[in-house]
C-alpha positions in Angstrom: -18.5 -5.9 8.6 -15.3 -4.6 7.8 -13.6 -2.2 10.0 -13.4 1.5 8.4 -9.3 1.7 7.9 -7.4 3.2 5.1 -8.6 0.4 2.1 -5.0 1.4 1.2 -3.9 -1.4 2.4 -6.6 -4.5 1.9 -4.5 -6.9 2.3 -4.4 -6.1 6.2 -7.9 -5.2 6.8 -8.8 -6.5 9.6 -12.3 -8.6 10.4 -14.6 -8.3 13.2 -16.6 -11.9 14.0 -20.3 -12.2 13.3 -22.4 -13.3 16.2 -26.0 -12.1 17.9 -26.3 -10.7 21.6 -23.8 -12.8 23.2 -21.0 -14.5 21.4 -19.7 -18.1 22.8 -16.2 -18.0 22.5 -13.3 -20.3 22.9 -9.8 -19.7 24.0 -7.5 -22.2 23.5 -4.6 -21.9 26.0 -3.7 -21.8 29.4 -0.5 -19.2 29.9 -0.6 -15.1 29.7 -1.6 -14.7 26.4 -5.1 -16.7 27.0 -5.3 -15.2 30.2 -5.6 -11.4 29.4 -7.8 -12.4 25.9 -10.3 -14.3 28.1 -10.1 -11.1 30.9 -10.9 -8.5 27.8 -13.5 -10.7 26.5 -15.4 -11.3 29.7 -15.3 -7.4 30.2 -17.5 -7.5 27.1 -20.1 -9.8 28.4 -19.6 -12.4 26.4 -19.4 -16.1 26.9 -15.4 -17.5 27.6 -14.7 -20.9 27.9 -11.1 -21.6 28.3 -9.6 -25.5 27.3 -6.4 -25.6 28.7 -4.6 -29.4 27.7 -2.8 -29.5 31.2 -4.0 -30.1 34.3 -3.6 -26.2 35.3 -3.1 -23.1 33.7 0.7 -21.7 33.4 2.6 -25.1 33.1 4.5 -24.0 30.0 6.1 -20.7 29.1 4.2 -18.3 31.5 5.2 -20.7 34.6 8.4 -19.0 35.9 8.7 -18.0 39.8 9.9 -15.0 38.5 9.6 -13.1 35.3 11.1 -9.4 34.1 8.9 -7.1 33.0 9.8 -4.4 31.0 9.5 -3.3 27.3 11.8 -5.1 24.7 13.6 -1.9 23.3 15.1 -2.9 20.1 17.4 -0.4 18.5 16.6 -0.8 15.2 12.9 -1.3 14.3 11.0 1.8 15.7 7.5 -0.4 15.1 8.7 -2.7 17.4 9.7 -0.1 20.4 6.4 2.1 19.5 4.5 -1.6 20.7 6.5 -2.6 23.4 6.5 1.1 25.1 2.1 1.0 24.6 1.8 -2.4 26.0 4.2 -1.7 28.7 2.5 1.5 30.0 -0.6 -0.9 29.5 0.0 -3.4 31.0 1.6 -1.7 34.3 -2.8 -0.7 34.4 -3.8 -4.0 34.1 -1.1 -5.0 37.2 -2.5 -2.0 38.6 -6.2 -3.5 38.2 -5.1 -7.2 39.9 -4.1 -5.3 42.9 -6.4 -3.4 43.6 -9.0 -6.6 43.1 -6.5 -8.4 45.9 -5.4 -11.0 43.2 -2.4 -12.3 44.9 0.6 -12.4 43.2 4.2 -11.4 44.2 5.9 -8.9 42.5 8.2 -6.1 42.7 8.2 -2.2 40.7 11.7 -2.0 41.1 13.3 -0.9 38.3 15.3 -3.1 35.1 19.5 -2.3 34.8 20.1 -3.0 31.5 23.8 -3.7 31.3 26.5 -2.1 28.4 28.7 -5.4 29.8 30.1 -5.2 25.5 30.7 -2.5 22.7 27.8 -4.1 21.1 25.4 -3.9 24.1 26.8 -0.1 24.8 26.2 1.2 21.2 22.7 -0.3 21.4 21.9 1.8 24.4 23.4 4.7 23.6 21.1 4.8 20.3 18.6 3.9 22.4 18.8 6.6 24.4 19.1 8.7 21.3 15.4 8.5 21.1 14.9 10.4 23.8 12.7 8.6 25.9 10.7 10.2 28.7 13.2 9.9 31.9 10.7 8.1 33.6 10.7 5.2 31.2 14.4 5.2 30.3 17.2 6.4 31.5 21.2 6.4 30.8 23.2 6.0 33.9 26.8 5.7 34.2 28.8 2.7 36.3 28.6 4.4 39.7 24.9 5.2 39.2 24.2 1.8 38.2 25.7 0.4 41.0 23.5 2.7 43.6 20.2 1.5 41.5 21.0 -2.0 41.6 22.9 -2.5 44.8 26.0 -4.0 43.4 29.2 -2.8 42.1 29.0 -3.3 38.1 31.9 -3.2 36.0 29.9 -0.6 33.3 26.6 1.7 33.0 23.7 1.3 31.4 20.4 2.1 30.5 17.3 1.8 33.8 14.1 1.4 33.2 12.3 2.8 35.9 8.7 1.5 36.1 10.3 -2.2 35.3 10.7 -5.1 37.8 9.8 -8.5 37.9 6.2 -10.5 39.2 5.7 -14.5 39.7 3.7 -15.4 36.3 2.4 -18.7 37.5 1.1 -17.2 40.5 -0.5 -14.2 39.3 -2.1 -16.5 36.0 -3.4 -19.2 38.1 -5.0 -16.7 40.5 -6.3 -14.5 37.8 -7.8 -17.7 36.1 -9.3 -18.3 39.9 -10.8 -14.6 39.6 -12.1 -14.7 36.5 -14.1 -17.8 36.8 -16.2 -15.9 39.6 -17.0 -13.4 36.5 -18.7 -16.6 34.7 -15.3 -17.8 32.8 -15.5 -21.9 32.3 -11.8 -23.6 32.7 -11.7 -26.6 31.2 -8.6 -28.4 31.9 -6.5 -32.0 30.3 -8.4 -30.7 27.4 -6.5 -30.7 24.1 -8.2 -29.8 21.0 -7.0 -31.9 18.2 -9.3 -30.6 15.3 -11.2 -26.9 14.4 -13.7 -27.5 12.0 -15.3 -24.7 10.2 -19.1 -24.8 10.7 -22.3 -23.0 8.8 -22.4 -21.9 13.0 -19.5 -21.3 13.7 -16.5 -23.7 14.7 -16.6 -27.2 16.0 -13.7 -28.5 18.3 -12.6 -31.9 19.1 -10.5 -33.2 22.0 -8.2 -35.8 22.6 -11.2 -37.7 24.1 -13.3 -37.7 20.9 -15.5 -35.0 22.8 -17.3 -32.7 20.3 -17.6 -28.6 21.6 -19.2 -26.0 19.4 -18.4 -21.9 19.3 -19.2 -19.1 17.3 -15.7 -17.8 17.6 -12.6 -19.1 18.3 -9.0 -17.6 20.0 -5.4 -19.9 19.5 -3.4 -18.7 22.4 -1.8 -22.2 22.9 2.0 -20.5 22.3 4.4 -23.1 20.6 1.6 -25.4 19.4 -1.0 -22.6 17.9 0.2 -24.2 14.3 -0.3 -27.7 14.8 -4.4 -26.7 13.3 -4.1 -27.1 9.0 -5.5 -23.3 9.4 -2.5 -22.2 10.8 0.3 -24.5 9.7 1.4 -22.7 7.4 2.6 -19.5 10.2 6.0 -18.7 10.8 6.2 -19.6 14.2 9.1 -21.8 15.8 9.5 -22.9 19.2 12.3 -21.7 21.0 13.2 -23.8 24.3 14.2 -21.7 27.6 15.4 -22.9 30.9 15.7 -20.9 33.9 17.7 -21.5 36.7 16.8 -21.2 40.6 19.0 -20.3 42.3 19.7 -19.7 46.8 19.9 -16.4 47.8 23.8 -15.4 49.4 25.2 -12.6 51.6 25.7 -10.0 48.4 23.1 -11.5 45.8 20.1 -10.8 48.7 21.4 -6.6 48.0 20.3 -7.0 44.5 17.3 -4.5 44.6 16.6 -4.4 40.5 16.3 -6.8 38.0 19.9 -7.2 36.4 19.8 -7.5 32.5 23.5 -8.2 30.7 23.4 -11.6 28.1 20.9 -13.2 30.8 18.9 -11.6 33.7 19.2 -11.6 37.6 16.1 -11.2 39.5 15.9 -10.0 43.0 15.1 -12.1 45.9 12.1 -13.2 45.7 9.4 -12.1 48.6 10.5 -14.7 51.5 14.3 -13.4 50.6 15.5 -17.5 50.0 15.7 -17.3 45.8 16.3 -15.8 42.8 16.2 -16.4 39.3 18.8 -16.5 36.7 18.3 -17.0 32.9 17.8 -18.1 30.1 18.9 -20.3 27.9 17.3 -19.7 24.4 17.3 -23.1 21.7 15.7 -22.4 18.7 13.2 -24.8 17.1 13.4 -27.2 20.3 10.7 -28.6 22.5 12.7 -30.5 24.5 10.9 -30.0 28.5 14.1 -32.0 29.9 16.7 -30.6 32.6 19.6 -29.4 30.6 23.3 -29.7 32.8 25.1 -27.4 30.3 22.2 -24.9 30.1 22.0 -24.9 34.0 26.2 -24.3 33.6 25.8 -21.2 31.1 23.1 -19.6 32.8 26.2 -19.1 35.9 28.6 -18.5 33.4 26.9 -15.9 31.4 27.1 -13.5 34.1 30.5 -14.2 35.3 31.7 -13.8 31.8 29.4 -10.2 31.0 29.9 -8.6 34.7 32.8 -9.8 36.0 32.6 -8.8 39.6 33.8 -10.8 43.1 29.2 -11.2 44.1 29.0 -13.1 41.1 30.5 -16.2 42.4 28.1 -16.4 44.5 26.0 -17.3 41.7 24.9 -21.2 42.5 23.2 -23.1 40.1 24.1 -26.8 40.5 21.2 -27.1 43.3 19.6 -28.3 39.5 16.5 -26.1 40.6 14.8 -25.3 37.1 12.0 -24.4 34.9 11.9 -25.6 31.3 9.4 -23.6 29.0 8.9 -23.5 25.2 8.3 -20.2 24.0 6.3 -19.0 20.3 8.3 -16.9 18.7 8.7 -15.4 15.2 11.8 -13.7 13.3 10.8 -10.2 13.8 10.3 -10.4 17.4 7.0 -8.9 17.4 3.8 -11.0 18.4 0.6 -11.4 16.0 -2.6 -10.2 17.1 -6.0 -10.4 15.2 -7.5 -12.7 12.4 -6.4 -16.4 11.5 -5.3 -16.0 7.6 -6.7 -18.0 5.2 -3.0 -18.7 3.4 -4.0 -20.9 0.1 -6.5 -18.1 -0.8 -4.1 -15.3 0.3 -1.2 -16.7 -1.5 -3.7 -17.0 -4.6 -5.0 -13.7 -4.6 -2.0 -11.7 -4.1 0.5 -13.8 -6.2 0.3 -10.5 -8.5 0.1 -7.9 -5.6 3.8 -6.1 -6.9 2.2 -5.6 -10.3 -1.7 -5.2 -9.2 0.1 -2.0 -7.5 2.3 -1.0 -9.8 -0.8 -0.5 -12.0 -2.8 1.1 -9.9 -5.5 -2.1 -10.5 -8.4 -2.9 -7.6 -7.3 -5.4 -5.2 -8.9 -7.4 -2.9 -9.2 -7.6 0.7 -7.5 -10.3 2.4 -9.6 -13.5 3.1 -9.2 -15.0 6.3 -10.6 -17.7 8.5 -14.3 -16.3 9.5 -14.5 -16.2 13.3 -11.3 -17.3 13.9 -8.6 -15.5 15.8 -5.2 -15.8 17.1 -2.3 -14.1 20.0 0.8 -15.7 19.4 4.6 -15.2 19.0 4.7 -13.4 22.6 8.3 -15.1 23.2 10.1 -14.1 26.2 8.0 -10.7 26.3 4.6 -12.0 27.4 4.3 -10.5 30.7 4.7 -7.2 28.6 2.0 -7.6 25.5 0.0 -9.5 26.4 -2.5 -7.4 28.7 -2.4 -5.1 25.4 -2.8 -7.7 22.5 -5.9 -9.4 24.7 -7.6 -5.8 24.2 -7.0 -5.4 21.3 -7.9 -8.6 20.1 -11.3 -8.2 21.7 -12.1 -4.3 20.4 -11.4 -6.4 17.0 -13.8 -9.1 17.6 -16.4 -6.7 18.8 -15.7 -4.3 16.1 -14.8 -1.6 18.5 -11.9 1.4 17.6 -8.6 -0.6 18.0 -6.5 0.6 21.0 -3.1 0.7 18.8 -2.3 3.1 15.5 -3.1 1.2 12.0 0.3 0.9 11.2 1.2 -0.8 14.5 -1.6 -3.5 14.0 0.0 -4.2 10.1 3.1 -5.0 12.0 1.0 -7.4 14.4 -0.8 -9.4 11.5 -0.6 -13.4 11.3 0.2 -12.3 7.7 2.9 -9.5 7.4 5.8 -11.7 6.7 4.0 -13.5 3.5 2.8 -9.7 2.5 6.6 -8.1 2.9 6.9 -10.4 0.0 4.6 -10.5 -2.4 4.7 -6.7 -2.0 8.5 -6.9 -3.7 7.3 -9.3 -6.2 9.3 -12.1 -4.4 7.1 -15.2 -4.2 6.1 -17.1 -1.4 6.7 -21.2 -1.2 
């Protein structure tokens, strides 16, 4: 049961699951990306049990006080804004949706200042705005009307993103978790699965505890440790360590009425008007959870240094106050969304793909991982794509029309960056 794309391109056809009436599904996870799979899964009627290895939901990358949301607007990959600007309108429905069910969660539309605080930073908005956005999703504003949006003098203008602000992700995934287990969702928690065994039913999970689970379909959305499996060890994800400052609230910071974006970000106070956060520090390939002084240091220094302005000394970080948080992430900065790729037999099959094409010869499609799925790489853009991804993830498994264009879900396969080269001939190791 393939799905009816352009066979153009076989090697990115993607593969609904098998099951009868009601699937039982897995999610492996615990953070955003789980979160809004399991939500677009239950709203299928099927069967979700979550196994979450801590002892709640959002201890890792989605457990900020505050987080920004807005889209990641790169200014030169027009596959990566084309996502980012769907999944943000999205997901602004989906915020819309855990309102209106009274999920609690504090949060704030109040707009994202993105800073030209460089020449760099100023010729990427400018080509941004070249694009011409709808003024309602982006807009270029000079110093002074940067200043008024934000409620602080900057030293520069900018580009605003209108419909941004920031929310508190722990909050708002612990109490969506809480929601959806009245809708029949089972949370199991301290559960890490250590082995994902194909089965002639399905998959067959083992925990930490030698406990034996069995699923017709499973969902990695475990972040930083989705390849630690032998089926997906061989995906180029790395971890990349973030810490993010709190930090008390003074007589100019509490003005701040956007999110402030620059070489860091600047949230506004949150709801009791005590904090704010400041960040982030970005390690690659660590997984180090400890406090970092020196990251604490830059996260105040970064903004002194990008918007040098008098308010900014007010900028306090050495009450220590910190969250540490491992993000997935991948070089092209866009997440993957859809089936688990089988590599050895991928690898195998297309070692020829640059001359199979060049002669016009039959190719096959791609071979993945039967009933096995995966949302990962979200990185520091989660709040964003994920709402999106889950949907789309489930319209695959259900072999429903996908909610994105084709060539948007080739740029979210687990297997694009293996493809870009074999598709030049250039062979992968």
């Amino acid at each position: 049961a393939n799905h009816n794309v352009n066979v153009q391109t076989p090697w990115y056809l993607p593969q609904p699951a098998t099951f009868n009436n009601q699937p039982d599904i897995a999610v492996i996870g615990g953070g955003i990306a789980s979160l809004f799979t399991a939500l677009s899964l239950l709203n299928r009627g099927a069967k979700v049990t979550l196994y979450c290895e801590d002892e709640q939901p959002a201890l890792n990358a989605s457990g900020n006080k505050q987080g920004a949301f807005y889209p990641q607007l790169s200014d030169d990959d027009l596959c990566n804004i084309r996502f980012y600007i769907h999944a943000f309108a999205y997901a602004h429905q989906r915020l819309h949706w855990a309102i209106k069910q009274r999920i609690e969660f504090e949060h704030e539309f109040c707009g994202v200042a993105l800073c030209a605080y460089d020449d760099k930073s100023s010729l990427k908005l400018k080509k941004i705005f070249s694009y011409q956005w709808p003024t309602n999703l982006y807009r270029q504003l000079n110093q002074t009307e940067l200043s008024q949006s934000v409620g602080l003098p900057l030293p520069c203008g900018g580009g605003f993103i209108p419909q941004g602000g920031w929310l508190a992700p722990r909050q708002f995934v612990q109490n969506t978790f809480a929601h959806l287990q009245q809708s029949g969702l089972i949370v199991k928690t301290q559960q890490k699965v250590t082995a994902l065994l194909q089965t002639d039913k399905g998959w067959r999970l083992t925990n930490q505890q030698g406990e034996i689970f069995n699923h017709d379909i499973v969902v990695l959305a475990n972040g930083h440790k989705l390849n630690q499996f032998p089926q997906t060890e061989r995906l180029p994800l790395y971890p990349v360590r973030g810490q993010v400052s709190q930090i008390p609230t003074s007589e100019n910071l509490v003005k701040l009425k956007s999110v402030l974006c620059y070489d860091g970000y600047l949230t506004p106070a949150n709801q009791a008007k005590t904090s704010h956060c400041i960040g982030a520090s970005h390690v690659r390939d660590s997984e180090d959870r400890r406090f970092s002084d020196q990251e604490q240091q830059e996260n105040q220094l970064k903004i002194r240094r990008n918007l040098a302005m008098d308010w900014t000394k007010e900028i306090d970080t050495t009450g220590n106050q910190a969250l540490i948080g491992i993000r997935s992430a991948v070089r092209d900065r866009i997440p993957m969304v859809g089936n688990v790729p089988n590599f050895v037999q991928q690898v195998e099959d297309y070692k020829n793909l640059f001359n199979l094409r060049r002669r016009k010869q039959s190719i096959k499609n791609a071979v993945n991982f039967d009933n096995l799925y995966l949302v990962a790489a979200l990185g520091s853009r989660g709040l964003t794509s994920a709402p999106l991804l889950g949907e789309t993830l489930a319209s695959l498994i259900y072999n429903e029309p996908l909610p994105i264009s084709e060539d948007i879900i080739h740029c979210l396969s687990a297997n694009r960056s293996w493809i870009r080269k074999l598709l030049k001939g250039t062979p992968v190791k």
